[in-house]
C-alpha positions in Angstrom: -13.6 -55.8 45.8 -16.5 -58.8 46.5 -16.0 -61.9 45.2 -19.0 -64.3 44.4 -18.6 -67.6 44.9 -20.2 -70.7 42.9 -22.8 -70.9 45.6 -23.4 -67.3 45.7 -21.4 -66.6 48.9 -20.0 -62.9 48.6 -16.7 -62.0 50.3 -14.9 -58.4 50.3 -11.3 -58.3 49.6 -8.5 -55.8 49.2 -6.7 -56.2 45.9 -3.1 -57.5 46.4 -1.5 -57.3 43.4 -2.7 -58.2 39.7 -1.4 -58.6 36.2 -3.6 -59.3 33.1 -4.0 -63.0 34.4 -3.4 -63.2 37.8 -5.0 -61.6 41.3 -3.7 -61.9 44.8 -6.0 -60.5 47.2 -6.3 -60.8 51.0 -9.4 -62.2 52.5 -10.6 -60.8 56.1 -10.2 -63.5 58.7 -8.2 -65.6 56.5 -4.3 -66.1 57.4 -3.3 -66.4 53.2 -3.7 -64.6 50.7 -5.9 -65.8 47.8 -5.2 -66.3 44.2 -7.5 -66.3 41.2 -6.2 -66.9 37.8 -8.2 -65.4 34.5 -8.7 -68.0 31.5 -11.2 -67.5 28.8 -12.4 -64.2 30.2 -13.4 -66.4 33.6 -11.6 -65.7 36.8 -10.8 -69.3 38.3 -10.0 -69.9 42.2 -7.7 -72.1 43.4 -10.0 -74.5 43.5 -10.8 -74.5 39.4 -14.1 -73.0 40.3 -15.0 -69.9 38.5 -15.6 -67.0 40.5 -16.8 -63.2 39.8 -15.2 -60.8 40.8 -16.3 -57.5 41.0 -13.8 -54.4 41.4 -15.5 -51.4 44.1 -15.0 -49.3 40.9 -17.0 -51.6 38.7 -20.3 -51.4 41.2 -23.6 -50.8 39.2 -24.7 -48.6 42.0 -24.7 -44.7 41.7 -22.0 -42.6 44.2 -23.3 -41.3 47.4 -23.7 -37.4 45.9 -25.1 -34.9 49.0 -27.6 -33.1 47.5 -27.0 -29.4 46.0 -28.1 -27.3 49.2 -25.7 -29.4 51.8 -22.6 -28.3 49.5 -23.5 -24.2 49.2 -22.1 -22.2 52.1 -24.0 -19.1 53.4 -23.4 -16.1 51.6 -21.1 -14.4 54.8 -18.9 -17.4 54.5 -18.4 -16.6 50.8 -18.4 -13.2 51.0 -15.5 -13.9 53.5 -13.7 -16.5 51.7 -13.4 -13.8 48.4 -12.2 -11.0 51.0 -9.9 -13.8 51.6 -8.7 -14.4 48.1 -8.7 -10.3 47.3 -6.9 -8.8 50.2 -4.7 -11.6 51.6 -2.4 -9.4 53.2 -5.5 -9.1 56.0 -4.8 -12.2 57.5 -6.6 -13.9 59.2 -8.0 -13.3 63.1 -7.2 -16.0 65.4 -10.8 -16.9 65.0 -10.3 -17.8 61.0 -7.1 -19.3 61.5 -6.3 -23.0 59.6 -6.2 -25.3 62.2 -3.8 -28.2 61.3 -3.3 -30.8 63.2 0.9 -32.3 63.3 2.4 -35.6 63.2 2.0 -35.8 66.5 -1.7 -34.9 67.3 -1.5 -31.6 68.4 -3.8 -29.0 66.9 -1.8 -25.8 65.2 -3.3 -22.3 64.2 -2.1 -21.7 61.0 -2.8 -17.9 59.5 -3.3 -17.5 56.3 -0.3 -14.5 56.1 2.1 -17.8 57.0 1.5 -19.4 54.0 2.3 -17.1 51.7 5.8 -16.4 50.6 7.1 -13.0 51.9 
């Protein structure tokens, strides 16, 4: 979330908590957290000046969408991944495996056979 100051100073937060009339948030580089309390439609700091505040959901600006082309695969990847889907009982080579990676960092070859309850 940003926060605009009286004086136009913009700080980022992360939202703490908040009810209908109340937000906690915590401030990078600042030990406490901050609260604001909502009168009148206003959000008030601590300080009884009123502040906006503006929610990352709320921003004006449009989302970062990759074009159409970046988010098409090539048709042998497709043609593949439908193979996939109609014959699972293939499997996969070690080549297509799933590669997860555990809890602990190491990286695990998953085929798709394994997933699937015998």
């Amino acid at each position: 979330m940003t926060i605009t100051l009286p004086d136009g100073t913009r700080i980022r937060a992360v939202l703490l908590s908040r009810t209908d009339y109340l937000l906690r948030v915590a401030v990078e580089g600042e030990d406490d957290a901050k609260v604001f309390c909502r009168a009148n439609d206003t959000w008030v700091a601590e300080s009884g000046e009123p502040v906006d505040i503006e929610f990352d959901w709320q921003r004006r600006t449009p989302a970062n969408v990759p074009p159409l082309r970046d988010c098409i695969c090539p048709q042998e990847v497709a043609n593949r991944l439908i193979d996939s889907f109609l014959h699972p009982e293939r499997g996969a080579t070690k080549e297509e495996a799933l590669h997860v990676i555990s809890a602990t960092g190491l990286r695990i070859a998953v085929r798709r056979g394994e997933l699937i309850p015998q």
